[in-house]
C-alpha positions as CSV (number, residue, x, y, z in Angstrom):
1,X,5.4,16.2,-17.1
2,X,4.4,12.0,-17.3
3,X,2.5,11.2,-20.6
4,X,-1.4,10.3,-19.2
5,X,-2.1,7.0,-18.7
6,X,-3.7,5.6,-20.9
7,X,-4.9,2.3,-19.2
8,X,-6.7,3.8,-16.1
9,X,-9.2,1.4,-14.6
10,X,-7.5,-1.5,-16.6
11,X,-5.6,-4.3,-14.6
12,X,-1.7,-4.1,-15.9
13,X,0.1,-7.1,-16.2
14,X,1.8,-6.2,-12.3
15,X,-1.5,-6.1,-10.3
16,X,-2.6,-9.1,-12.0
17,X,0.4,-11.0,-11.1
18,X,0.6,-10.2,-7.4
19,X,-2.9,-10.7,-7.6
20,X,-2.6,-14.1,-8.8
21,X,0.5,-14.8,-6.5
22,X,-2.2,-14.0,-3.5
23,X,-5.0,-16.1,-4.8
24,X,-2.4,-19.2,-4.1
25,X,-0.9,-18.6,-1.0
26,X,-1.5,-21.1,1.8
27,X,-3.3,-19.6,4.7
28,X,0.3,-19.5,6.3
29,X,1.5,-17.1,4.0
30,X,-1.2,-15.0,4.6
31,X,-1.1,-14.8,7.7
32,X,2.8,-13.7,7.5
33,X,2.1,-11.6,4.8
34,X,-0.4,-9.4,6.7
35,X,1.9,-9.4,10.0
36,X,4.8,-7.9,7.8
37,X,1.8,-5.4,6.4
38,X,1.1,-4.3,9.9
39,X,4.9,-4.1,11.7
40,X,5.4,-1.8,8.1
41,X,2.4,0.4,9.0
42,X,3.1,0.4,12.4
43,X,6.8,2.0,12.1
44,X,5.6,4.1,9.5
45,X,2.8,6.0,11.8
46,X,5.5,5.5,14.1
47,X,8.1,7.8,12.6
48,X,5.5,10.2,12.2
49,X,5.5,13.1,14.5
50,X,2.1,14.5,15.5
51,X,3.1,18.1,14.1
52,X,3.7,16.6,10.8
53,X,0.3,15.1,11.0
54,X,-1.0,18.1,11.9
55,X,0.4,20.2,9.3
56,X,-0.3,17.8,6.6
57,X,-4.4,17.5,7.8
58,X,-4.1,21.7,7.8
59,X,-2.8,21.7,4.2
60,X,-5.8,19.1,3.0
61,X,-8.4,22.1,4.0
């Protein structure tokens, strides 16, 4: 088992940098940025059948 983390609710040197790299993109960037976001979302859900959905939401009760 994964020692606990010990810096929960603490911003690790990772987040902060992407969070940074955000803060200074051009409104371009952005924009592509979110498109790849979406096509990535959208052919995840995609691959998803609605069984597996299903079976997953049934699990969660």
């Amino acid at each position: 088992m994964p020692p606990k983390r010990q810096n929960i609710g603490r911003l690790t040197n990772a987040a902060k940098r992407r969070r940074e790299k955000r803060q200074n993109e051009t409104e371009e960037e952005t924009a592509q940025r979110n498109k790849r976001n979406r096509l990535r979302m959208s052919r995840s859900r995609a691959t998803k059948s609605s069984q597996q959905h299903k079976a997953r939401n049934e699990a969660q009760i």
